[in-house]
C-alpha positions as CSV (number, residue, x, y, z in Angstrom):
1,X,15.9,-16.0,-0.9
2,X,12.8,-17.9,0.5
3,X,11.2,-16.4,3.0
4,X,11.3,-19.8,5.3
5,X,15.5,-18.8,5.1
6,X,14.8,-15.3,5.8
7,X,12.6,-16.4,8.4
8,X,15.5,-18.2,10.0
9,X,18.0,-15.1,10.2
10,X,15.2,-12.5,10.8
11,X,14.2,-14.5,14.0
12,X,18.1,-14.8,15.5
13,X,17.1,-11.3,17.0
14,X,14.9,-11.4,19.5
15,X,12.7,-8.3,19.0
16,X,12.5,-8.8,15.2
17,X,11.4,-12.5,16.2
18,X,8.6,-11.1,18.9
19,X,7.2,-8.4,16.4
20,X,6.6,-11.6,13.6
21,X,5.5,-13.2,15.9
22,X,3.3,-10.8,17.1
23,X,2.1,-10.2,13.3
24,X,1.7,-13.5,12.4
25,X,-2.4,-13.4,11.7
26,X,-2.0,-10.6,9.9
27,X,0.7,-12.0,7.6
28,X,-1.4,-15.0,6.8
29,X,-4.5,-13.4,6.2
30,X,-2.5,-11.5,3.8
31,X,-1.2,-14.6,1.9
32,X,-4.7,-16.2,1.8
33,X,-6.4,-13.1,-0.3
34,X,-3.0,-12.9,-2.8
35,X,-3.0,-16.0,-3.1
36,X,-6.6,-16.4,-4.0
37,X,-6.6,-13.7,-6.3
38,X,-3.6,-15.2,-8.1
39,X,-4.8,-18.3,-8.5
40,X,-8.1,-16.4,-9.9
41,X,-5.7,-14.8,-12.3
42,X,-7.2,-11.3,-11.3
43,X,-4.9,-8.0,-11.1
44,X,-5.9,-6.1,-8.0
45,X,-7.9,-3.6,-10.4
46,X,-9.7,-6.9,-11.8
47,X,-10.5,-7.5,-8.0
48,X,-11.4,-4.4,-7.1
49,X,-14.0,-3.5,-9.8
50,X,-15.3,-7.0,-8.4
51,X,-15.3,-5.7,-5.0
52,X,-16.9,-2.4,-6.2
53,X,-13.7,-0.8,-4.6
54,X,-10.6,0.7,-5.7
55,X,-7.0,-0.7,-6.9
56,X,-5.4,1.4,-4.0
57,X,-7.5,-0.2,-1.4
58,X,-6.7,-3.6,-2.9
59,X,-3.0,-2.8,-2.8
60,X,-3.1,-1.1,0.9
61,X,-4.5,-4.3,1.7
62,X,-2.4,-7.1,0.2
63,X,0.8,-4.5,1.8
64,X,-0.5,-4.8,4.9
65,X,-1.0,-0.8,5.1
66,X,-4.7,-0.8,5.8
67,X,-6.7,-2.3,8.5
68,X,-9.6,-3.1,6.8
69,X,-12.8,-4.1,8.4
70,X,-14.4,-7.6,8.8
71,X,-17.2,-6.2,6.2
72,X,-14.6,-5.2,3.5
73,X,-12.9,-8.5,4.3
74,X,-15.7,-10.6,3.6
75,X,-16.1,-8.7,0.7
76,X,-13.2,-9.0,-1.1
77,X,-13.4,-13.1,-0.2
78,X,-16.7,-13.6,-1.8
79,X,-15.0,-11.7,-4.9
80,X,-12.8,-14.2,-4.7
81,X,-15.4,-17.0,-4.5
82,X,-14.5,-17.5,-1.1
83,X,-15.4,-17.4,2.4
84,X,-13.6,-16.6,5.7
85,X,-13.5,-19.3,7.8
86,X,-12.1,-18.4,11.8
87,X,-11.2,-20.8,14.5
88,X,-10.3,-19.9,17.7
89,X,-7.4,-22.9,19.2
């Protein structure tokens, strides 16, 4: 399944619909750093020897079970041979 279709029967309940909603940024930010490091064709121990970090932190982050700090952020992004770029709309 694709998430665009789960997408579509996650958000016909209302709360489930706010609370993605709700963690939208977070989700995307997400995204951006596996993607990147995909298309690198790095593992997340790859990336985190880059980072000077650990696998776990690397995997708490891509899961979403970490909140990491604009500093680590920025880190793991120039690993990546990246930067963060942030608009406010």
């Amino acid at each position: 399944m694709k998430w665009a279709d789960a997408r579509k029967i996650l958000n016909s309940d209302p709360e489930v619909a706010k609370a993605l909603e709700e963690n939208e940024l977070e989700y995307q930010v997400i995204r951006e750093f596996i993607k990147a490091r995909i298309d690198k064709n790095l593992t997340q121990k790859q990336l985190a020897d880059l980072v000077g970090t650990q696998q776990s932190n690397i995997s708490r982050l891509e899961s979403g079970n970490y909140n990491p700090s604009l500093e680590f952020l920025d880190k793991v992004a120039r690993a990546l041979d990246k930067r963060i770029h942030l608009n406010l709309i």
